[in-house]
C-alpha positions in Angstrom: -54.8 6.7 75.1 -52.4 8.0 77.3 -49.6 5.6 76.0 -50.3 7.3 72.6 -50.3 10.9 74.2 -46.6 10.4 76.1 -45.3 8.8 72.5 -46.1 11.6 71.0 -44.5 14.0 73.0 -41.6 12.1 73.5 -41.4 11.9 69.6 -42.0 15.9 69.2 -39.4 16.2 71.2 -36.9 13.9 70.0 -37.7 15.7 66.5 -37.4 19.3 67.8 -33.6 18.1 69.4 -31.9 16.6 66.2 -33.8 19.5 63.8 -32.9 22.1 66.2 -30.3 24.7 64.6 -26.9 25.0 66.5 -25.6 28.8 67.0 -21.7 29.5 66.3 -19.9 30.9 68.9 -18.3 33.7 67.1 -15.2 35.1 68.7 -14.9 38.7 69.8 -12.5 40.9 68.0 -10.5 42.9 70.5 -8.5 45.6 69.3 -5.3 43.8 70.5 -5.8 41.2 67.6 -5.9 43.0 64.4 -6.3 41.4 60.9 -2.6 41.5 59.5 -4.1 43.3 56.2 -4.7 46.2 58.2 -1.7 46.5 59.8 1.1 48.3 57.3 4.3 47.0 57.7 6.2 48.7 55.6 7.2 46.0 53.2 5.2 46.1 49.9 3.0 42.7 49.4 4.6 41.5 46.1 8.0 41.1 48.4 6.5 38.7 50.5 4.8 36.9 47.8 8.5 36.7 45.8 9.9 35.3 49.1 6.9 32.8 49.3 7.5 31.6 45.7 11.0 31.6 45.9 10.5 28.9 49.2 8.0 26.8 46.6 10.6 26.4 43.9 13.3 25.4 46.3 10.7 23.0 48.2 9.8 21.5 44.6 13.4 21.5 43.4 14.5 19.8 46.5 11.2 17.1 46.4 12.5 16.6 42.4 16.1 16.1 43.1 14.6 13.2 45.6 12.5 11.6 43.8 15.8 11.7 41.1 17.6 9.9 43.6 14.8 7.6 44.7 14.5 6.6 41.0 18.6 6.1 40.7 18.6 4.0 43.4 15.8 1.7 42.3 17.7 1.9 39.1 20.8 0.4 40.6 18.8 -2.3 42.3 17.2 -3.4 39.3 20.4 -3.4 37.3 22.2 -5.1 40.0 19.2 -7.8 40.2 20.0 -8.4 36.4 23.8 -8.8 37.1 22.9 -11.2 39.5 20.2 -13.5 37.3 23.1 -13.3 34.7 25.5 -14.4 36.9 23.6 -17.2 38.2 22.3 -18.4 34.8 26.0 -18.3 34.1 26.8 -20.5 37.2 24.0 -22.9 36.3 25.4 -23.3 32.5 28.6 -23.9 33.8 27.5 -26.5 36.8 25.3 -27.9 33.7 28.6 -28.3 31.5 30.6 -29.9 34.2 28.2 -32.3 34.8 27.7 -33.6 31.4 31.8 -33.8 31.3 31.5 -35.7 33.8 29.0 -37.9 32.5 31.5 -38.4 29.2 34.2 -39.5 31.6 32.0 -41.8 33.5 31.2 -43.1 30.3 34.6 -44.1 29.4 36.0 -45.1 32.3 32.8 -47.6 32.3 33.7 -48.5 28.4 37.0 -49.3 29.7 36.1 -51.3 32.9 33.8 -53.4 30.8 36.1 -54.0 27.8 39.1 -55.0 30.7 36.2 -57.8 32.0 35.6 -59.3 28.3 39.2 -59.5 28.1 39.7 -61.5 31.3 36.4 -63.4 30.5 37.8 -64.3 27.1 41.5 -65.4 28.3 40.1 -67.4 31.1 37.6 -68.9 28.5 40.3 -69.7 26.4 42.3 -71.0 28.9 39.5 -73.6 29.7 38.5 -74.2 26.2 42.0 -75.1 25.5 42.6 -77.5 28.5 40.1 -79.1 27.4 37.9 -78.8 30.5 34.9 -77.5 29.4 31.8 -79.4 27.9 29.9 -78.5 24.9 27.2 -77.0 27.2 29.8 -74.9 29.2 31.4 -73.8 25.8 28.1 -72.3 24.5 27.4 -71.1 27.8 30.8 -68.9 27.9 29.7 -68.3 24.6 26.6 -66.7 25.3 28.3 -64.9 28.9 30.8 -62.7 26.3 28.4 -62.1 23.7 26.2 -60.5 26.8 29.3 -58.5 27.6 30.0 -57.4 24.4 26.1 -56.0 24.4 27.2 -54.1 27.6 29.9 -52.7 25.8 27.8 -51.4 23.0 25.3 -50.2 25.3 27.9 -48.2 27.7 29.4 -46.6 24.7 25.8 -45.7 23.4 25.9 -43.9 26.7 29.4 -42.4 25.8 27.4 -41.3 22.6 24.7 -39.7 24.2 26.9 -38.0 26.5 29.1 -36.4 24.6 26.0 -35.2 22.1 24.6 -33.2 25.1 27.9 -31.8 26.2 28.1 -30.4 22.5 25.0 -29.4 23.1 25.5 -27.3 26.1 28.9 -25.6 24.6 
């Protein structure tokens, strides 16, 4: 019972503290520290207020001409970020270009280097076939070693083809 009794109280109390009104300390007015309304000075209000308006259209002209010269400035960023995407897309077209120009002259220095081969292959061929050194097995076999070559040739200027279609296809 006495556990409920103390609870109580300690609860009335708590209640009585966090309900419990606060008083405002109000300051005392002295007669040194006047309201400025009171106090003529000699200047009519509307002069003041023209002086305070004049200061809010200078402070917003000044915040406009800012932001005007925030917004030119991204401007030129973004216009100088597109003279650079053109330029490297440019760059790339060109890189692109000389590489398939240099896949045409790869091309036919490889056309070249194979048809030089079929021409040694067939002279030295010849040159056996002729002497008389070569058996019927051999002949079919040097035979079937140019016609190979010849395939190569086709094929490499397939290539040459192909190469020279893309570079068209680029310019």
């Amino acid at each position: 019972m006495k556990i409920k009794l103390l609870l109580t109280t300690v609860l009335l109390i708590s209640f009585q503290n966090f309900f419990a009104q606060e008083n405002q300390v109000k300051p005392t007015i002295d007669s040194t520290t006047q309201n400025q309304d009171s106090v003529y000075t000699g200047k009519p209000k509307t002069l003041e207020k023209e002086v305070l308006e004049q200061q809010l259209k200078e402070g917003k002209k000044a915040l406009k001409q800012q932001q005007e010269a925030e917004n030119q400035i991204k401007q030129a960023e973004k216009d100088s970020k597109r003279v650079e995407k053109k330029q490297d897309k440019f760059e790339k077209e060109q890189k692109r270009i000389s590489n398939a120009q240099d896949d045409v002259n790869d091309s036919q220095s490889k056309i070249e280097k194979e048809q030089k081969k079929l021409e040694k292959m067939q002279e030295k061929f010849e040159k056996n076939k002729s002497k008389g050194k070569l058996s019927p097995v051999e002949i079919e076999q040097g035979n079937v070693d140019l016609t190979k070559q010849q395939l190569r040739i086709k094929e490499a200027q397939e290539d040459l083809e192909k190469a020279q279609k893309k570079l068209q296809k680029l310019r």
